[in-house]
Chimera marker file (.cmm) of the C-alpha trace (Angstrom):
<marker_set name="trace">
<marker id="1" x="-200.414" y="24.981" z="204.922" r="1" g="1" b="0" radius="0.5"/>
<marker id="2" x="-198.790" y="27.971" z="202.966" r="1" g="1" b="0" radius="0.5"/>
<marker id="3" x="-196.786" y="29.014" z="205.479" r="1" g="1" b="0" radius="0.5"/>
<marker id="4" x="-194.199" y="25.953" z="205.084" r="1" g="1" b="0" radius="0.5"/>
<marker id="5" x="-194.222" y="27.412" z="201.103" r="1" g="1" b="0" radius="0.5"/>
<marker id="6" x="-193.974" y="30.660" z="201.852" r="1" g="1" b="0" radius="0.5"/>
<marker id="7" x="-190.720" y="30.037" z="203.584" r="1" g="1" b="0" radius="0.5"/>
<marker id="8" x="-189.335" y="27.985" z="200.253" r="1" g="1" b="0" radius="0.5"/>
<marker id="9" x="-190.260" y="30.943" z="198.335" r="1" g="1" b="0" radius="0.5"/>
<marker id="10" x="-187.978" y="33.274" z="200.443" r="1" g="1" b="0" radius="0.5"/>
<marker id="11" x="-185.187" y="31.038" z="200.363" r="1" g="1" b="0" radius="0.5"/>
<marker id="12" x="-185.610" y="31.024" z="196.386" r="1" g="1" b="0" radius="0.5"/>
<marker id="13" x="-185.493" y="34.996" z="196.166" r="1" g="1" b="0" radius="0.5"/>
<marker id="14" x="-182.671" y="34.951" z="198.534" r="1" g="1" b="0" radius="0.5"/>
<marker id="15" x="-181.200" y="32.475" z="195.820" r="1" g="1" b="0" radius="0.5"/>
<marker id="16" x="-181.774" y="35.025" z="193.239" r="1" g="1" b="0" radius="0.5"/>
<marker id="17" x="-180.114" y="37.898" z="195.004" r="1" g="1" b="0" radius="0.5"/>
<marker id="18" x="-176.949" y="35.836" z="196.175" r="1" g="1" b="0" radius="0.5"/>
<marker id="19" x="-176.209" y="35.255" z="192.466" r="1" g="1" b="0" radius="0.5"/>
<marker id="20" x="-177.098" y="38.452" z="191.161" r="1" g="1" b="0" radius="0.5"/>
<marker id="21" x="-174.726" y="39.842" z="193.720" r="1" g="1" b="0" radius="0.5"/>
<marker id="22" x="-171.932" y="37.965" z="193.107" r="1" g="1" b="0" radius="0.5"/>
<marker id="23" x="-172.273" y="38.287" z="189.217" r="1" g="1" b="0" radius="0.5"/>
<marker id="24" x="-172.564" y="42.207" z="189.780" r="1" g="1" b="0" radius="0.5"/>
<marker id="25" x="-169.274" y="41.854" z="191.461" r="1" g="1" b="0" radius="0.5"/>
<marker id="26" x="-167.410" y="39.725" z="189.171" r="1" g="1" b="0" radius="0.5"/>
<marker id="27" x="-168.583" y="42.012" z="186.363" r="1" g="1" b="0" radius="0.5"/>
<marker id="28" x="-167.120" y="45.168" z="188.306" r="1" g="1" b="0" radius="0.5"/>
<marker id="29" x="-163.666" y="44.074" z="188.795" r="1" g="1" b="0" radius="0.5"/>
<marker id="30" x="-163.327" y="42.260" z="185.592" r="1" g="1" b="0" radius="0.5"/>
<marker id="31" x="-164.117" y="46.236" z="184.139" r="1" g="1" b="0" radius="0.5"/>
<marker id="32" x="-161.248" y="47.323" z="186.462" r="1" g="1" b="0" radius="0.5"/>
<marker id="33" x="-159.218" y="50.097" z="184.485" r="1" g="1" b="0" radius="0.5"/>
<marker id="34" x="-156.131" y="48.008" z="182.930" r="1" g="1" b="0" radius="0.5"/>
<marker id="35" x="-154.658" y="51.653" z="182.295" r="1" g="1" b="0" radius="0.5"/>
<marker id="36" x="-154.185" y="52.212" z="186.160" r="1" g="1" b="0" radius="0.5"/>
<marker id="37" x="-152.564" y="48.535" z="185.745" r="1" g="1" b="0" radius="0.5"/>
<marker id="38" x="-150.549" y="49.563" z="183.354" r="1" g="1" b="0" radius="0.5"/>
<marker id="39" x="-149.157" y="52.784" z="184.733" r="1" g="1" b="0" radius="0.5"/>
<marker id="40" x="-147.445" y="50.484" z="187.813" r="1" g="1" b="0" radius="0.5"/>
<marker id="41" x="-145.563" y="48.166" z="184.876" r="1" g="1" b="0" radius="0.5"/>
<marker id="42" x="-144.831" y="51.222" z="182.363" r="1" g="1" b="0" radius="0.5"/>
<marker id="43" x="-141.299" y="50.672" z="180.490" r="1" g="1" b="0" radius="0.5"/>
<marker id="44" x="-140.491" y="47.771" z="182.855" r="1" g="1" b="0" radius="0.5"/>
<marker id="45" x="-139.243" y="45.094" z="180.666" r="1" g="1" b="0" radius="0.5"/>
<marker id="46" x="-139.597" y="41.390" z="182.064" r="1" g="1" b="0" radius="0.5"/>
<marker id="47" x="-137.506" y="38.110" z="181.626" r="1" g="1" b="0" radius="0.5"/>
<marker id="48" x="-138.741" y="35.447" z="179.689" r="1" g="1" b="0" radius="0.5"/>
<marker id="49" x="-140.087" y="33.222" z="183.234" r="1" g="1" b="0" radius="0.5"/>
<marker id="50" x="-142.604" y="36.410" z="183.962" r="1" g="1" b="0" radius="0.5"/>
<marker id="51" x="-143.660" y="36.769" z="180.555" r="1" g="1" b="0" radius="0.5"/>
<marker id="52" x="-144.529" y="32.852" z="181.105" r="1" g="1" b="0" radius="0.5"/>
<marker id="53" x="-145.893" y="33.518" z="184.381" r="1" g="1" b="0" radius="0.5"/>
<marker id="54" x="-148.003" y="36.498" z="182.994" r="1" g="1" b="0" radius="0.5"/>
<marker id="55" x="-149.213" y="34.172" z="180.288" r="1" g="1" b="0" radius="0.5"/>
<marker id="56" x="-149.658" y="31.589" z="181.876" r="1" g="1" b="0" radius="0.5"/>
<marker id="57" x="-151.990" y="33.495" z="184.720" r="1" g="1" b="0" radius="0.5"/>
<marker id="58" x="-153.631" y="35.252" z="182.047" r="1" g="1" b="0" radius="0.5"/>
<marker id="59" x="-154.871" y="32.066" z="180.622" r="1" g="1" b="0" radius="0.5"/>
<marker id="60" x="-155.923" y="30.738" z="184.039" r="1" g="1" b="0" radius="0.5"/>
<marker id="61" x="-157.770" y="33.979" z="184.410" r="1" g="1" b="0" radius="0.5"/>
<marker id="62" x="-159.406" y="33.834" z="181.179" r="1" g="1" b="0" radius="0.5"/>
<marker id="63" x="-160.966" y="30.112" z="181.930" r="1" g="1" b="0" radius="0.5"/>
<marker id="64" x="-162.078" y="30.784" z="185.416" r="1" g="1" b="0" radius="0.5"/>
<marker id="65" x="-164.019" y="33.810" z="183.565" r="1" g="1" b="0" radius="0.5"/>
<marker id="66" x="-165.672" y="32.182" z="181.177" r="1" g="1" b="0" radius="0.5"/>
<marker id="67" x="-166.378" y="29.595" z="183.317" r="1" g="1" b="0" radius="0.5"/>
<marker id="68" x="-167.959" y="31.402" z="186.016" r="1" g="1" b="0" radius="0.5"/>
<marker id="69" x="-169.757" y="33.165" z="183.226" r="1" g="1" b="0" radius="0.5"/>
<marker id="70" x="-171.253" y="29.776" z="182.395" r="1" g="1" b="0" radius="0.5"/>
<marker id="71" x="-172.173" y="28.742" z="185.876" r="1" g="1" b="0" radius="0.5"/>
<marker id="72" x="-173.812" y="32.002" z="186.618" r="1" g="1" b="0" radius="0.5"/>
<marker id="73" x="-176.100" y="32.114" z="183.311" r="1" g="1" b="0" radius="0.5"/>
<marker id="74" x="-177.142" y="28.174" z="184.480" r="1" g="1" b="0" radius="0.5"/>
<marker id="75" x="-177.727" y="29.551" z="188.001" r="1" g="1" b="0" radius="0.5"/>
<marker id="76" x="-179.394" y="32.144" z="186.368" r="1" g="1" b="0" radius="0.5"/>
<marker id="77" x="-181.855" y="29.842" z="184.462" r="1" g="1" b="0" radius="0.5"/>
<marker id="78" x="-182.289" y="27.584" z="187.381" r="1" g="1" b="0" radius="0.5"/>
<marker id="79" x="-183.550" y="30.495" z="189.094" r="1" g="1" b="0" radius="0.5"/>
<marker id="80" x="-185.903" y="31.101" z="186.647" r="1" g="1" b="0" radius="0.5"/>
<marker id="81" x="-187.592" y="27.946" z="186.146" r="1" g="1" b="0" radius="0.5"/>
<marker id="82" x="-187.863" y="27.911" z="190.290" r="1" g="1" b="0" radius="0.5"/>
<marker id="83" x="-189.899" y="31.002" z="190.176" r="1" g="1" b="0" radius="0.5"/>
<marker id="84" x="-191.918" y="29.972" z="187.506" r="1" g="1" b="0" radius="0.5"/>
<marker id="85" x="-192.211" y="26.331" z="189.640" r="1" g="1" b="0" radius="0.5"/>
<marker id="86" x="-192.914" y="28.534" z="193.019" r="1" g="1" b="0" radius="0.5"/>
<marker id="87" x="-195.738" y="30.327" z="191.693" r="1" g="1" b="0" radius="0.5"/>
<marker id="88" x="-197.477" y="27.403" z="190.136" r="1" g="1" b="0" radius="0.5"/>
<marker id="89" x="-197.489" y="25.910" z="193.451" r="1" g="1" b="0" radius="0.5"/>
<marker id="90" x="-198.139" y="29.156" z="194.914" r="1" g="1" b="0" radius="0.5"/>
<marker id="91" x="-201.600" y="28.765" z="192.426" r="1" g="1" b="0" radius="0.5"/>
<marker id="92" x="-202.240" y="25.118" z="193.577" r="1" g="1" b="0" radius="0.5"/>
<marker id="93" x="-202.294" y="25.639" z="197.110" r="1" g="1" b="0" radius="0.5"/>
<marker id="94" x="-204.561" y="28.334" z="196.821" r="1" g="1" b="0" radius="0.5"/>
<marker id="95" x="-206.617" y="26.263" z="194.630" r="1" g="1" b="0" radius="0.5"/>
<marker id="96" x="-206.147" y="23.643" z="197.333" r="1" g="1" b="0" radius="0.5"/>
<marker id="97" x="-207.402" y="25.439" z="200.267" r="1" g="1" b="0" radius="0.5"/>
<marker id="98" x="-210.309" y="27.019" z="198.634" r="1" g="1" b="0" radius="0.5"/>
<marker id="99" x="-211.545" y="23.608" z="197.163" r="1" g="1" b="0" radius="0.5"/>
<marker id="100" x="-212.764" y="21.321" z="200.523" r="1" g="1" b="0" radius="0.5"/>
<marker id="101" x="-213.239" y="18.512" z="198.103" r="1" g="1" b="0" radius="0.5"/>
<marker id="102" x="-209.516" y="17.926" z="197.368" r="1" g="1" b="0" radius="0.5"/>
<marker id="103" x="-208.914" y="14.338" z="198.806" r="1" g="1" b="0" radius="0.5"/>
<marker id="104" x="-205.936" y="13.214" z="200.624" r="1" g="1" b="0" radius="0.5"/>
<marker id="105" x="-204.191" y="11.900" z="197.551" r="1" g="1" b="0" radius="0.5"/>
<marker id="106" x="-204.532" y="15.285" z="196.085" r="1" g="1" b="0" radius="0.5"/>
<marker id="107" x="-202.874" y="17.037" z="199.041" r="1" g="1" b="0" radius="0.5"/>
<marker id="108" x="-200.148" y="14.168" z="199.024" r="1" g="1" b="0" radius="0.5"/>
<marker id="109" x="-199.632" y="15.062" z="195.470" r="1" g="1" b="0" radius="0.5"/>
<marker id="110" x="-198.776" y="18.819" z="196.398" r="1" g="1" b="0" radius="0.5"/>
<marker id="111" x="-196.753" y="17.960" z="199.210" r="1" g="1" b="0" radius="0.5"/>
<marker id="112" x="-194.266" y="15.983" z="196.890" r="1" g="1" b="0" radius="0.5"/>
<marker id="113" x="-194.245" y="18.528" z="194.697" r="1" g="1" b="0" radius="0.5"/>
<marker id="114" x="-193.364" y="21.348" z="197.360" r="1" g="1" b="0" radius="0.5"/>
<marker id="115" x="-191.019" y="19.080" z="198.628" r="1" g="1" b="0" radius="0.5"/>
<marker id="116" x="-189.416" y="18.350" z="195.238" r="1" g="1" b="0" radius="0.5"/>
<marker id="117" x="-189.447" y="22.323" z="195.012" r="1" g="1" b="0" radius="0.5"/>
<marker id="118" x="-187.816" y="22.941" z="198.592" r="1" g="1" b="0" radius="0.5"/>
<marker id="119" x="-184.896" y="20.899" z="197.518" r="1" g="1" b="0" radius="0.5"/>
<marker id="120" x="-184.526" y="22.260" z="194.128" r="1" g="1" b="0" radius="0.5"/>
<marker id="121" x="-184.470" y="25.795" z="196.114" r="1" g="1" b="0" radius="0.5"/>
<marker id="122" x="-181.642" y="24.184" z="198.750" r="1" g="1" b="0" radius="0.5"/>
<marker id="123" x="-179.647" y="22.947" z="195.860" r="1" g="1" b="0" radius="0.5"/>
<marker id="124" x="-180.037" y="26.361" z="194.064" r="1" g="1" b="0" radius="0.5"/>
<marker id="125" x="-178.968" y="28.672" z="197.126" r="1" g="1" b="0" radius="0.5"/>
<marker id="126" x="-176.211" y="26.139" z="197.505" r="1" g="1" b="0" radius="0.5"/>
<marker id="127" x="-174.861" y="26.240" z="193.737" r="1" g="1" b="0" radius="0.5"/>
<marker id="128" x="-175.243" y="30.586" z="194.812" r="1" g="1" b="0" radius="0.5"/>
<marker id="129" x="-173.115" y="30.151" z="197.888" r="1" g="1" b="0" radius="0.5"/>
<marker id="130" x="-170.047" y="28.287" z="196.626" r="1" g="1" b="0" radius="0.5"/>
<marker id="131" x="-170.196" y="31.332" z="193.051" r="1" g="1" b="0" radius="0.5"/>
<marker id="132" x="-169.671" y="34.192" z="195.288" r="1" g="1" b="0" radius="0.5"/>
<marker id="133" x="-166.518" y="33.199" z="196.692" r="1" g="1" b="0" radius="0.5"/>
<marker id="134" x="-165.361" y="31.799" z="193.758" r="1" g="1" b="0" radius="0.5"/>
<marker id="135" x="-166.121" y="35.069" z="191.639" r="1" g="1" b="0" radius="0.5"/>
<marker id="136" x="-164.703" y="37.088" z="194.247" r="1" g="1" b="0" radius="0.5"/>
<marker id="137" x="-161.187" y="35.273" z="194.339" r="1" g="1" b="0" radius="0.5"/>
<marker id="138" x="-161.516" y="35.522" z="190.503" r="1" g="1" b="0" radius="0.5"/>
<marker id="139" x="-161.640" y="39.132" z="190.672" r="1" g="1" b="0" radius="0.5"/>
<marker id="140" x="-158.565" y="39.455" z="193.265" r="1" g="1" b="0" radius="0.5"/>
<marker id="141" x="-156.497" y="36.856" z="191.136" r="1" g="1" b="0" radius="0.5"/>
<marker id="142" x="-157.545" y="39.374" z="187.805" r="1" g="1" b="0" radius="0.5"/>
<marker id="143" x="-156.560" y="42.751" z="190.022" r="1" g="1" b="0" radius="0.5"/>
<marker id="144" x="-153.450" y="40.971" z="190.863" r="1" g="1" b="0" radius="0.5"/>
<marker id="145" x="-152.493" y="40.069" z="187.133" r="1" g="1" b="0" radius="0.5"/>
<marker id="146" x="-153.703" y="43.369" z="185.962" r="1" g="1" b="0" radius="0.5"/>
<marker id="147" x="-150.895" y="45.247" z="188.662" r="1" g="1" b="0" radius="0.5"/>
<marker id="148" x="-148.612" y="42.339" z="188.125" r="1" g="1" b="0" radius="0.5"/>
<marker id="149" x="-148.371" y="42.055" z="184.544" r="1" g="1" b="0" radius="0.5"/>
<marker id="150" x="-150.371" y="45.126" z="182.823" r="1" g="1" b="0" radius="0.5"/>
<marker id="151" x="-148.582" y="46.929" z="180.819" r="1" g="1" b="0" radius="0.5"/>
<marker id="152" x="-145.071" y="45.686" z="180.327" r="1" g="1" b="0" radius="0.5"/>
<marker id="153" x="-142.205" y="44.613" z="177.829" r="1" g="1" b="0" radius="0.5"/>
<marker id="154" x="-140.525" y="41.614" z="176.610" r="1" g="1" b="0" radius="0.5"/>
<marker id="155" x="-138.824" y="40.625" z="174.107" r="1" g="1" b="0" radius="0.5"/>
<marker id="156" x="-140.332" y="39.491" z="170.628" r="1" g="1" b="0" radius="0.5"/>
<marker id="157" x="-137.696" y="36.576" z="171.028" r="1" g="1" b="0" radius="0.5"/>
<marker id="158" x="-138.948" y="35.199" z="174.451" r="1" g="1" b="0" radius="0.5"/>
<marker id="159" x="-142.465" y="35.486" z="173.160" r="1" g="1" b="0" radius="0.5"/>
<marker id="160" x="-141.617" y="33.638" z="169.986" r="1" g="1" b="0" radius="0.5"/>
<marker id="161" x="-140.247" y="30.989" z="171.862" r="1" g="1" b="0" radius="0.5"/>
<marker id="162" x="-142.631" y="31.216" z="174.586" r="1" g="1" b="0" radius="0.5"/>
<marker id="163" x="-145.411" y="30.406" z="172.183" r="1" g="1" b="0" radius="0.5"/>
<marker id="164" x="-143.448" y="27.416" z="171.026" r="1" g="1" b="0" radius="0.5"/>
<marker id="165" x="-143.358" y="25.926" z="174.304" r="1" g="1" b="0" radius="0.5"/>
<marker id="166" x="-147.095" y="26.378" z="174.374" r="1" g="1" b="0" radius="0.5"/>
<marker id="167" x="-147.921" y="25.022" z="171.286" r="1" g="1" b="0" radius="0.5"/>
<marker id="168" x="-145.735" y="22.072" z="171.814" r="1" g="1" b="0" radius="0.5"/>
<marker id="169" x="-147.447" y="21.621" z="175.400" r="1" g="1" b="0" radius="0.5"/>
<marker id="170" x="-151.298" y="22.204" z="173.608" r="1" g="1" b="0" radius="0.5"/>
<marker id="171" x="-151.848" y="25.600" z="174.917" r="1" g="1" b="0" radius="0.5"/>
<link id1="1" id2="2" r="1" g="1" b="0" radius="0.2"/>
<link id1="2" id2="3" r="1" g="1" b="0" radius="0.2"/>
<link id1="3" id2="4" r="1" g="1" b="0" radius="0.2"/>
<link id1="4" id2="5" r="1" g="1" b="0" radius="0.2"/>
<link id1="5" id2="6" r="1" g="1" b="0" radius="0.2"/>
<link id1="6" id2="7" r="1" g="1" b="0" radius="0.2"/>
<link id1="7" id2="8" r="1" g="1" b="0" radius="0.2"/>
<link id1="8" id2="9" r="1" g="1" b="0" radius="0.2"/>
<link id1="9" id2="10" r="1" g="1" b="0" radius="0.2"/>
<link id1="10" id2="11" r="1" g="1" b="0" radius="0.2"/>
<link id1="11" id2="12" r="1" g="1" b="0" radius="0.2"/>
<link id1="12" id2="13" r="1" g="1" b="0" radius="0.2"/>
<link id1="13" id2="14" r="1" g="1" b="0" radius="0.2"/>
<link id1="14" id2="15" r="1" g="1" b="0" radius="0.2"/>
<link id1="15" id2="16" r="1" g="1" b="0" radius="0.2"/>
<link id1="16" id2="17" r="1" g="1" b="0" radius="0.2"/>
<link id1="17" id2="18" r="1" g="1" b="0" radius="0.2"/>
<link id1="18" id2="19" r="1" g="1" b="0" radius="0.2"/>
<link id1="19" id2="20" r="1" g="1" b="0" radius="0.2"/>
<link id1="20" id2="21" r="1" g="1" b="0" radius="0.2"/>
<link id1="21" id2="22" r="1" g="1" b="0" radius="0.2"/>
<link id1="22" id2="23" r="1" g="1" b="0" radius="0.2"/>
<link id1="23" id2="24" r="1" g="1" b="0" radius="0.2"/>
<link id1="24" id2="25" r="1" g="1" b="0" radius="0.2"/>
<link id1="25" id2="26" r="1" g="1" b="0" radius="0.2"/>
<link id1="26" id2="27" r="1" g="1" b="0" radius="0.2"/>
<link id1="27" id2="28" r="1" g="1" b="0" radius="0.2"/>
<link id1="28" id2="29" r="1" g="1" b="0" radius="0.2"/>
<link id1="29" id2="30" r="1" g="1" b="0" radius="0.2"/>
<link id1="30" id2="31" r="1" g="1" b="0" radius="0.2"/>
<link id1="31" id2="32" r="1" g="1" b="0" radius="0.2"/>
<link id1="32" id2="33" r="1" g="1" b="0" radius="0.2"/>
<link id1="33" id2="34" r="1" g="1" b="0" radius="0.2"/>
<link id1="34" id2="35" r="1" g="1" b="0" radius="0.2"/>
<link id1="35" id2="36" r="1" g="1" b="0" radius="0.2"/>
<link id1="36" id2="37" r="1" g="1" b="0" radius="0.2"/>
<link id1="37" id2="38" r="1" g="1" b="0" radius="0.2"/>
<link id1="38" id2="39" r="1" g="1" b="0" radius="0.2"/>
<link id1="39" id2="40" r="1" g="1" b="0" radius="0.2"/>
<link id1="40" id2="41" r="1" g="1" b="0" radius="0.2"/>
<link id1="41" id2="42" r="1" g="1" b="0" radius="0.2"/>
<link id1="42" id2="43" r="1" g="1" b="0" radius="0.2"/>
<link id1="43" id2="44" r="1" g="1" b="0" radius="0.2"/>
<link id1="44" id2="45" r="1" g="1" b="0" radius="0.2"/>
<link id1="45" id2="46" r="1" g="1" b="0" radius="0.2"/>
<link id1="46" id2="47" r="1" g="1" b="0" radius="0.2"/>
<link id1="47" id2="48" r="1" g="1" b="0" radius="0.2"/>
<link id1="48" id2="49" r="1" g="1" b="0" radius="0.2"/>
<link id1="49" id2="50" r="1" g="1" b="0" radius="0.2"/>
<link id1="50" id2="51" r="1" g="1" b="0" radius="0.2"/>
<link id1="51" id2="52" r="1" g="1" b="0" radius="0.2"/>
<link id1="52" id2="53" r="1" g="1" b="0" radius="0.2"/>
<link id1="53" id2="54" r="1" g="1" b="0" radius="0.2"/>
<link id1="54" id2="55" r="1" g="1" b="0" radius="0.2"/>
<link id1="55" id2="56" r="1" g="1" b="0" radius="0.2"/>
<link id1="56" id2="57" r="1" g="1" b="0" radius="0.2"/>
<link id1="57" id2="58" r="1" g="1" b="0" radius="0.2"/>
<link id1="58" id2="59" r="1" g="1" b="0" radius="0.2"/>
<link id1="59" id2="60" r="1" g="1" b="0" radius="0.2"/>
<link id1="60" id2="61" r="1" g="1" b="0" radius="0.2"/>
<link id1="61" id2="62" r="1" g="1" b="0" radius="0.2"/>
<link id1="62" id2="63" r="1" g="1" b="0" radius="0.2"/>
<link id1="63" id2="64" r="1" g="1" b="0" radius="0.2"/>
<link id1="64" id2="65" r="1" g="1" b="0" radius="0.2"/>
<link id1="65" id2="66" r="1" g="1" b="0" radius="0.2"/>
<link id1="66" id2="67" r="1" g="1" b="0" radius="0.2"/>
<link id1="67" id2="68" r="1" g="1" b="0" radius="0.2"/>
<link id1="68" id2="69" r="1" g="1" b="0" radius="0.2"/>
<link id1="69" id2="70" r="1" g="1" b="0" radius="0.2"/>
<link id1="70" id2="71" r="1" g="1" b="0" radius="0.2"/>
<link id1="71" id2="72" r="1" g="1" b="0" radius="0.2"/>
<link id1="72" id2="73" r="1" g="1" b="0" radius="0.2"/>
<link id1="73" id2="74" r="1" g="1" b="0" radius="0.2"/>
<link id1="74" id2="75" r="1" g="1" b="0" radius="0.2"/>
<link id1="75" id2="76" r="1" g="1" b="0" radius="0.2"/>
<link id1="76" id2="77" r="1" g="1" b="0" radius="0.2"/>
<link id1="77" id2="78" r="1" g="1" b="0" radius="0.2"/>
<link id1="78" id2="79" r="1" g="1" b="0" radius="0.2"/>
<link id1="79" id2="80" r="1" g="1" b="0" radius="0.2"/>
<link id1="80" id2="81" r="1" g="1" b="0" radius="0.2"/>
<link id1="81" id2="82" r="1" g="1" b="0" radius="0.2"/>
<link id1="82" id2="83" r="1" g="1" b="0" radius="0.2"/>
<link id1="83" id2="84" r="1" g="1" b="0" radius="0.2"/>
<link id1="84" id2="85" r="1" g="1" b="0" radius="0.2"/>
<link id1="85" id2="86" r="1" g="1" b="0" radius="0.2"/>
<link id1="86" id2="87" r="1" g="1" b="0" radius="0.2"/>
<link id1="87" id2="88" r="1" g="1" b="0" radius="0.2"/>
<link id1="88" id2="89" r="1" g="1" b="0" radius="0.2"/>
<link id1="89" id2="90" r="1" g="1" b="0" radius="0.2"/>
<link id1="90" id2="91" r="1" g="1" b="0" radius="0.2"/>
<link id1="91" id2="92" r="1" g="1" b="0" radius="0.2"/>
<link id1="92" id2="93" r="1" g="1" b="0" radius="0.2"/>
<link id1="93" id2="94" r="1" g="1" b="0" radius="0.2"/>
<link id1="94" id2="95" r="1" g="1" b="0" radius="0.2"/>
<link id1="95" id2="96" r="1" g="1" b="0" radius="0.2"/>
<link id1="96" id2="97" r="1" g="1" b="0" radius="0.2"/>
<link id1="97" id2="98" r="1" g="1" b="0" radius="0.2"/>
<link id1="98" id2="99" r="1" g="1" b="0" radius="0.2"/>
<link id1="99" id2="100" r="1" g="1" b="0" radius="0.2"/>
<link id1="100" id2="101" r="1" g="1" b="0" radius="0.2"/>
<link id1="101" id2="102" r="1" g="1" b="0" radius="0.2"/>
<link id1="102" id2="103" r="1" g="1" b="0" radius="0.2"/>
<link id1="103" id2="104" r="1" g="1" b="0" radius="0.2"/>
<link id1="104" id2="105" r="1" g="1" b="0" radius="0.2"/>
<link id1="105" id2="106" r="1" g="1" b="0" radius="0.2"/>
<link id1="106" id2="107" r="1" g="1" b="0" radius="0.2"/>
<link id1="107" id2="108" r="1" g="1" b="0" radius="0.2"/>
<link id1="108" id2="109" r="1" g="1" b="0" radius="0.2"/>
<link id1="109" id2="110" r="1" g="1" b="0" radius="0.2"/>
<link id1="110" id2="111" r="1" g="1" b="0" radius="0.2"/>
<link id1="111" id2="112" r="1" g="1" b="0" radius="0.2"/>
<link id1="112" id2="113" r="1" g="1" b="0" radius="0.2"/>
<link id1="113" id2="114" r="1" g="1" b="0" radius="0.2"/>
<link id1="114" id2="115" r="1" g="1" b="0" radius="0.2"/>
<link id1="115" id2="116" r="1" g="1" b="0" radius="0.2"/>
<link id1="116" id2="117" r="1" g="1" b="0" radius="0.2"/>
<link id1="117" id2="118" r="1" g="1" b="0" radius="0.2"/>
<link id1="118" id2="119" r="1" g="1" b="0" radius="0.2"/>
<link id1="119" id2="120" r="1" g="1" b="0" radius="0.2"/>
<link id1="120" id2="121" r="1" g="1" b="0" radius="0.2"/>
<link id1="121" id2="122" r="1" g="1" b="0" radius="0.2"/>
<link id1="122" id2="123" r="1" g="1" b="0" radius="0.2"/>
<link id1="123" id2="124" r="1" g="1" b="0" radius="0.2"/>
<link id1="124" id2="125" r="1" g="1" b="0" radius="0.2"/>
<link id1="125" id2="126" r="1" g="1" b="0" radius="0.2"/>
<link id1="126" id2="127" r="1" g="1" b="0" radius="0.2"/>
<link id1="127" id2="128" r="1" g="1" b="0" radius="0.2"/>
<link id1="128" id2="129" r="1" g="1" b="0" radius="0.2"/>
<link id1="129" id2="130" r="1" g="1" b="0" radius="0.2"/>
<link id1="130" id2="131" r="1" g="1" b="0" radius="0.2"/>
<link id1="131" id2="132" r="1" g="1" b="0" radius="0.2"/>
<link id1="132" id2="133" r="1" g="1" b="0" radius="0.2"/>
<link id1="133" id2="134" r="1" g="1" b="0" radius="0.2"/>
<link id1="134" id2="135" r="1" g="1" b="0" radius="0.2"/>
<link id1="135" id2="136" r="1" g="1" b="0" radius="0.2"/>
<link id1="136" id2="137" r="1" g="1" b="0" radius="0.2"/>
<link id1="137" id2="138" r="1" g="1" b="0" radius="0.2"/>
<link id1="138" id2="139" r="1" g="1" b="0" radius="0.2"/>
<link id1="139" id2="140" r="1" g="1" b="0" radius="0.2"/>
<link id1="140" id2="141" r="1" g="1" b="0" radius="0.2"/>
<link id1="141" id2="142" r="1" g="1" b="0" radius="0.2"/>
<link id1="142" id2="143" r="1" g="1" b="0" radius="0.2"/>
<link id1="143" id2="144" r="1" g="1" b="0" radius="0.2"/>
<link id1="144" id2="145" r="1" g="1" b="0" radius="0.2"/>
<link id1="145" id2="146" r="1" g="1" b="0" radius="0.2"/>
<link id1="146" id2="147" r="1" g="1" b="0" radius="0.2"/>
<link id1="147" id2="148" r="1" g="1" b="0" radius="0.2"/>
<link id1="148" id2="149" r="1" g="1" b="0" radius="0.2"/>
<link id1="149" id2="150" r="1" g="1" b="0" radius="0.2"/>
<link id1="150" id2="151" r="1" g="1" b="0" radius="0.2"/>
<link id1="151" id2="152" r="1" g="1" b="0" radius="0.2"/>
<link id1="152" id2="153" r="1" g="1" b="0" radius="0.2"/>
<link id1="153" id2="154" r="1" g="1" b="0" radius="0.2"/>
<link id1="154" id2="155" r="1" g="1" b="0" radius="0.2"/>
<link id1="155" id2="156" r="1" g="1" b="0" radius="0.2"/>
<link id1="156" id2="157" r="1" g="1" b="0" radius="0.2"/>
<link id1="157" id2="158" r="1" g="1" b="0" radius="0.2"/>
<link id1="158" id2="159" r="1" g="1" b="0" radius="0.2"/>
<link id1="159" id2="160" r="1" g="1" b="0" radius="0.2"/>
<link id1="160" id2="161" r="1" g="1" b="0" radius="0.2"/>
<link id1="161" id2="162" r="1" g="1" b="0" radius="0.2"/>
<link id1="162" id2="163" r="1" g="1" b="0" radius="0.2"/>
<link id1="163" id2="164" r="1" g="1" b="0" radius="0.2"/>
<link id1="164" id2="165" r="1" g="1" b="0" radius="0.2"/>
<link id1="165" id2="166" r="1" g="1" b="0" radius="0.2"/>
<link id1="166" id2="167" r="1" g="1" b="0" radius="0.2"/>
<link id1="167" id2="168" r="1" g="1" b="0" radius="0.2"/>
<link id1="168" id2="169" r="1" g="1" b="0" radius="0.2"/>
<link id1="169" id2="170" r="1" g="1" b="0" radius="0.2"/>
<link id1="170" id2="171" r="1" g="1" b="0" radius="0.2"/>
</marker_set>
C-alpha cells in the first residue's frame, strides 16, 4: 500500500529539483558579465533599425524574465504545498496500516486523496519540464543581445525619435 505513494513522492522531489535546476540556470546567465558584452560592441556606433532592434529585443528579454521569474516562484509554491500534501498522506497511511479497524470507506477516502496528489505531482513535473527549456532559450536569446547589442552608440537623435515611435505604438 505505500509503495504506490512512495513512487508519487519521488516524482514530487524530482519536481523540485527540475525547477530548482532550471531557475539556477536562468539566474547564471542572466548574471553573465555585460562588460565582456560590451568589449565586442566598444565604439561601434549603430543605425537607427539596430538601435530598434536592440530595443526592441531588450524589451522582449526583459518580459520573458520577469515572466519566467513569476512562473518559477508559482512552481516554487506548488512544490511546496505538494510536500506539505505528501507527507500528510505519508502520516495517514501509516496511520492506516497500523489501525486494522479502518473500514473500506476510510481506505477509499485515502486512495482519492493519493490519487488527487499523484496528479497534482504529474501536473507539477509537467509545469517543471516545459520551464527548463524555456529558461534556457531565455538565457541564449539574453547572451545573444548582450554580444549583439552591449555596449554600443547611437545617436541621441535616433533614440529621440525611436522613443516616439514607441510611445506612439504603447511601448
Amino acid at each position: 500500500m505505500a509503495r504506490p505513494f512512495a513512487l508519487a513522492s519521488r516524482a514530487m522531489k524530482q519536481a523540485i529539483l527540475s525547477s530548482a535546476v532550471a531557475v539556477v540556470a536562468f539566474v547564471a546567465a542572466a548574471a553573465l558579465p555585460l562588460a565582456q558584452a560590451q568589449t565586442l560592441n566598444v565604439g561601434r556606433k549603430v543605425s537607427r533599425d539596430e538601435l530598434r532592434e536592440c530595443l526592441n529585443a531588450g524589451d522582449s528579454v526583459k518580459t520573458r524574465s520577469e515572466d519566467l521569474k513569476a512562473r518559477s516562484a508559482r512552481l516554487q509554491k506548488m512544490n511546496e504545498e505538494l510536500k506539505a500534501e505528501g507527507e500528510s498522506l505519508s502520516q495517514d497511511a501509516e496511520k492506516q496500516e497500523k489501525s486494522s479497524s479502518m473500514l473500506g470507506m476510510g481506505r477509499d477516502r485515502l486512495e482519492r486523496r493519493k490519487a488527487a496528489y499523484d496528479q497534482k505531482v504529474a501536473t507539477a513535473k509537467s509545469e517543471s519540464e516545459k520551464f527548463t527549456p524555456e529558461a534556457e532559450t531565455l538565457n541564449k536569446d539574453l547572451e545573444a543581445y548582450n554580444q549583439r547589442c552591449g555596449g554600443i552608440s547611437y545617436s541621441r537623435e535616433d533614440r529621440d525619435a525611436i522613443q516616439k515611435e514607441r510611445e506612439a505604438g504603447g511601448k
